[in-house]
C-alpha positions, -999 to 999 in steps of 0.1 A, spaced: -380 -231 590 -379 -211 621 -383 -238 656 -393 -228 693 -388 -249 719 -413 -274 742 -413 -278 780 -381 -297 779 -363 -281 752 -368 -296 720 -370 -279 683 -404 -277 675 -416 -263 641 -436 -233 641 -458 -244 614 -472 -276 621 -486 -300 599 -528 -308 608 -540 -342 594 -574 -341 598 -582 -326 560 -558 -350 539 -571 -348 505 -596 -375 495 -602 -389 462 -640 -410 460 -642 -406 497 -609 -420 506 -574 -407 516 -555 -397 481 -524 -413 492 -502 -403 461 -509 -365 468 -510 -370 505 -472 -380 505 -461 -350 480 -475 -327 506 -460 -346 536 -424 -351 519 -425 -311 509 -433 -303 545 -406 -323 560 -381 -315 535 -388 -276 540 -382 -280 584 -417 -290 591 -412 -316 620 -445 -318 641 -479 -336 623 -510 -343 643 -536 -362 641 -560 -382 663 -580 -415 666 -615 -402 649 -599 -385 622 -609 -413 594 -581 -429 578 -557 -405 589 -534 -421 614 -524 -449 592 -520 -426 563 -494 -410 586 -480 -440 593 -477 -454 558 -461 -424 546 -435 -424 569 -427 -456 570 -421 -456 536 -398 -428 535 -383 -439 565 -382 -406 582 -401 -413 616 -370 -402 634 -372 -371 617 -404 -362 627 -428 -356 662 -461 -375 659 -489 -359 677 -519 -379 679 -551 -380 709 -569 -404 728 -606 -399 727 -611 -401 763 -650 -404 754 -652 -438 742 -630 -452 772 -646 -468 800 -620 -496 814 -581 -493 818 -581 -524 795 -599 -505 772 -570 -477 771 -542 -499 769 -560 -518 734 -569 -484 719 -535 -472 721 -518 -500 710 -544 -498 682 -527 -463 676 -495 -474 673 -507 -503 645 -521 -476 627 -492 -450 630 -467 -480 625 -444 -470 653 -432 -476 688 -443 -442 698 -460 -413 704 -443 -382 709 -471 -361 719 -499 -374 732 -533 -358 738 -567 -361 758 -585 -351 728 -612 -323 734 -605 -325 777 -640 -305 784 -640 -299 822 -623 -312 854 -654 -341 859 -642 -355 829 -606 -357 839 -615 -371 875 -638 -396 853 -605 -408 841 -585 -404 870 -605 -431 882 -603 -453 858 -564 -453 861 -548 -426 840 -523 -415 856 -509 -448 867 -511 -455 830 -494 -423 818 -468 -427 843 -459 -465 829 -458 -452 788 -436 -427 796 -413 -445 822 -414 -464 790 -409 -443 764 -442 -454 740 -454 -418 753 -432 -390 751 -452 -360 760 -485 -360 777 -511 -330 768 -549 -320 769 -569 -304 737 -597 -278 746 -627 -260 733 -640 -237 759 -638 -208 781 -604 -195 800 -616 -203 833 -618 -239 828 -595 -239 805 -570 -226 837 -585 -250 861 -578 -280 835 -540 -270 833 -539 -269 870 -552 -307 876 -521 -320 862 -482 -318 855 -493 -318 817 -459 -309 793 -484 -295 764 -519 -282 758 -535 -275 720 -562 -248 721 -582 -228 698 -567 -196 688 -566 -173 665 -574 -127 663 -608 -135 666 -604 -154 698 -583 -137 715 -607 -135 744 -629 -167 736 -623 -200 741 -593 -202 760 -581 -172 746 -549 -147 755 -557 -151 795 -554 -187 782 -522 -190 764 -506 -167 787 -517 -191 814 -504 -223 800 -469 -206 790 -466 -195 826 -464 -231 836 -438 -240 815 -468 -256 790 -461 -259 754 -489 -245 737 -503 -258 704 -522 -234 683 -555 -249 659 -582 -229 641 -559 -204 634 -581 -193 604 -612 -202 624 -621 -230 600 -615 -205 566 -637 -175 581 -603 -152 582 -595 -162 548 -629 -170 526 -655 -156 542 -645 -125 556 -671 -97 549 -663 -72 519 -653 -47 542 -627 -63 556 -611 -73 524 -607 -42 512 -588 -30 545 -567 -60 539 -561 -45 500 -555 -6 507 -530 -16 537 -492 -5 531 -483 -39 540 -491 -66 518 -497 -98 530 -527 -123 524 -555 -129 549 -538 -160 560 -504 -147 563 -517 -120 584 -538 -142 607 -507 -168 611 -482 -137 617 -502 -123 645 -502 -157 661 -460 -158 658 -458 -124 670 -462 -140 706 -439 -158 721 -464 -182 743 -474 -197 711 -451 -231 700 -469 -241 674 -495 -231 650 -512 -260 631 -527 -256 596 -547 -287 578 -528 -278 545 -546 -303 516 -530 -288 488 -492 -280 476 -498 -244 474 -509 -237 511 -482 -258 521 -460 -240 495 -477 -205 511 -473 -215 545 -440 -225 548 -431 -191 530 -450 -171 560 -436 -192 587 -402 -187 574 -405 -148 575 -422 -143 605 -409 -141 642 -415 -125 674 -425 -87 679 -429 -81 641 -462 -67 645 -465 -30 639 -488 -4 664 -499 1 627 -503 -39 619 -522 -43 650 -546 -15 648 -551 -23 609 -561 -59 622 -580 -44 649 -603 -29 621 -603 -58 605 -618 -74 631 -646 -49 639 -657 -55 601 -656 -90 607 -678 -88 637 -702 -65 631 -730 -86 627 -726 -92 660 -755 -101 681 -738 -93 718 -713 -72 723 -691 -91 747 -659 -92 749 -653 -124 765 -632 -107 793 -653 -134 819 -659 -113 844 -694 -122 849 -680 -157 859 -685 -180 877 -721 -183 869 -742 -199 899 -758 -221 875 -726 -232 859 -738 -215 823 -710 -210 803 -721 -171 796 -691 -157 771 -692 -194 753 -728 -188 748 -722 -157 733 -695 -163 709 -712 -194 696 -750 -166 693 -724 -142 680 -715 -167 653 -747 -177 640 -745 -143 628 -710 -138 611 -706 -177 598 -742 -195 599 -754 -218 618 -734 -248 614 -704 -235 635 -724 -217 660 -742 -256 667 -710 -266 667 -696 -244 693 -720 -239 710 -727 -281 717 -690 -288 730 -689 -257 752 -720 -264 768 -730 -300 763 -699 -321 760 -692 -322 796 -708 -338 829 -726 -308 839 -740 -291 815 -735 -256 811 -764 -247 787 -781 -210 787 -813 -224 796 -795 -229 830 -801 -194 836 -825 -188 868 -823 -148 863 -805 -138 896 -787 -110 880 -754 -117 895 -735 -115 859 -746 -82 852 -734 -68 886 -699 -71 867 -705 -66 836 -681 -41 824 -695 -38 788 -735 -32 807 -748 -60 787 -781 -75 795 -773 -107 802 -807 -123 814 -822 -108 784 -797 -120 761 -793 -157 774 -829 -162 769 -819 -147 731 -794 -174 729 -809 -202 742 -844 -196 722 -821 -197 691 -790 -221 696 -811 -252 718 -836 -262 690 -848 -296 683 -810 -310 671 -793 -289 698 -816 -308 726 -815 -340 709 -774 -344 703 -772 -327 745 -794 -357 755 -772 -387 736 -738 -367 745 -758 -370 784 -763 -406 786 -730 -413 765 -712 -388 794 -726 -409 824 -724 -445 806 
């Protein structure tokens, strides 16, 4: 296993294990093939599993499993406070120590503000204490490392890493969104502050592996290189050296197996001019159901109205290439999930994006695209509880 190194110079495993999709057997946890996966990670170098509060069941699997083997010390547990359901400093300090019931330990290596959407949100909980409260765990030692996890564009992304001395951040990455979500600008960002950066979706949720269009498969299969879909899409993450680790939700022994076997073999700079323009065609297969054809280079940012305009797009561009479910999905905790909402229908028309718009897309004309088809009935309703949740 092949290690890179956090903000203060520990071993971190490239490939890192993701426990939100432990397998299940009648709805719950399969324990007995849970630990096989866990053991054959660990054995093989694999030292950094994360997890969070709301993922069910999976923090005290976690726990249980390495309690049992008594390898804690062996490993970095990851895990995330959801910020969301805090409203008192009392009510931080009892969710924690809830996590560290669960995770039966005295610690947590890495700790994250799990899905940090905007600034507001942060000051919400600057109020309420947190940095006070950080500052005691670690003085402590029940927190070693203190980080933020984010879904959403690069320029909030940058302002979030600039509100505090954070030692880590986890953002969605992956060749598809290289200049969404937080994106290259991003990651290149985050490294530049000494930042640890923690890689998910690097298959964007299976599209780069199961669901990529015809086309692109057969690219992938005439290529001189052979690789799978998966090993290429976790090989161009290695290739750069801002990225720590790269998480994968492995659920069965052979993508573990798999995994581990790409991690091992890849490193820094291996990427051909050939590999990269290979994946580059890749990529225009995979998007060329495209709706918009931005490039989410932001420079029709900030928007007066606070709409969230290359979010907007990739979430209308993925209706298209994956269905509906993820573009809801994307497009709700870019634009919804935060204090001030940052919803296309914010648009008032003043024209001010497409003044630097270097692609000359019509951006009016397209936000009123978007909105008509992302902010339907369930889009308005779950923007309206996520509302009065954000301000209760």
């Amino acid at each position: 296993m092949k290690y890179r190194k956090d903000k203060y110079g520990n071993n971190l495993s490239v490939l890192g294990f993701g426990c939100m999709r432990f397998p299940r057997k009648f709805g719950k946890i399969d324990m007995e093939k849970t630990e096989k996966q866990i053991m054959n990670a660990v054995q093989s170098g694999v030292n950094y599993f994360d997890t969070a509060y709301i993922y069910p069941g999976s923090e005290s699997a976690l726990g249980e499993i390495l309690q049992k083997n008594n390898i804690r010390d062996k490993v970095k547990i990851a895990t995330k406070l959801p910020h969301y359901l805090i409203k008192s400093s009392a009510a931080l300090e009892k969710m924690f120590k809830e996590q560290l019931n669960r995770l039966r330990t005295d610690r947590v290596d890495y700790y994250l503000m799990h899905m940090l959407t905007d600034t507001d949100t942060w000051n919400r909980l600057k109020e309420l204490g947190i940095e006070e409260w950080i500052s005691a765990k670690k003085s402590s030692g029940e927190i070693g490392q203190i980080g933020f996890s984010y879904h959403g564009n690069s320029e909030t992304f940058c302002r979030l890493a600039d509100a505090y001395d954070w030692d880590f951040c986890m953002i969605q990455y992956n060749y598809m969104d290289e200049h969404s979500q937080a994106g290259r600008r991003g990651l290149k960002y985050a490294s530049s502050k000494g930042l640890a950066v923690m890689i998910m979706e690097p298959l964007r949720g299976g599209k780069l592996v199961s669901h990529l269009p015809d086309s692109a498969k057969e690219i992938f299969k005439n290529y001189e290189v052979s690789n799978t879909p998966a090993a290429w899409a976790f090989k161009w993450l290695w290739d750069q050296p801002e990225v720590t680790v790269v998480l994968s939700g492995m659920n069965t022994e052979e993508t573990v197996k798999e995994n581990i076997e790409t991690a091992d073999t890849s490193f820094v700079g291996e990427l051909t001019q050939n590999d990269q323009r290979m994946l580059g065609k890749v990529l225009e297969a995979v998007n060329s159901k495209m709706k918009v054809g931005c490039t989410g280079c932001g420079y029709c940012m900030p928007c007066p109205k606070g709409v969230d305009i290359p979010g907007t797009f990739a979430a209308y561009n993925r209706r298209y290439s994956e269905g509906k479910f993820w573009s809801l999905r994307d497009y709700f905790m870019c634009t919804a999930l935060r204090k001030n909402s940052s919803s296309a229908s914010n648009c008032i028309g003043c024209g001010k994006c497409e003044k630097h718009c270097p692609q000359a897309i019509e951006i009016r004309k397209e936000l009123k695209n978007a909105a008509k088809e992302l902010e339907g009935p369930l889009y308005k309703t779950l923007k309206k509880a996520a509302n009065l949740f954000v301000r209760f």
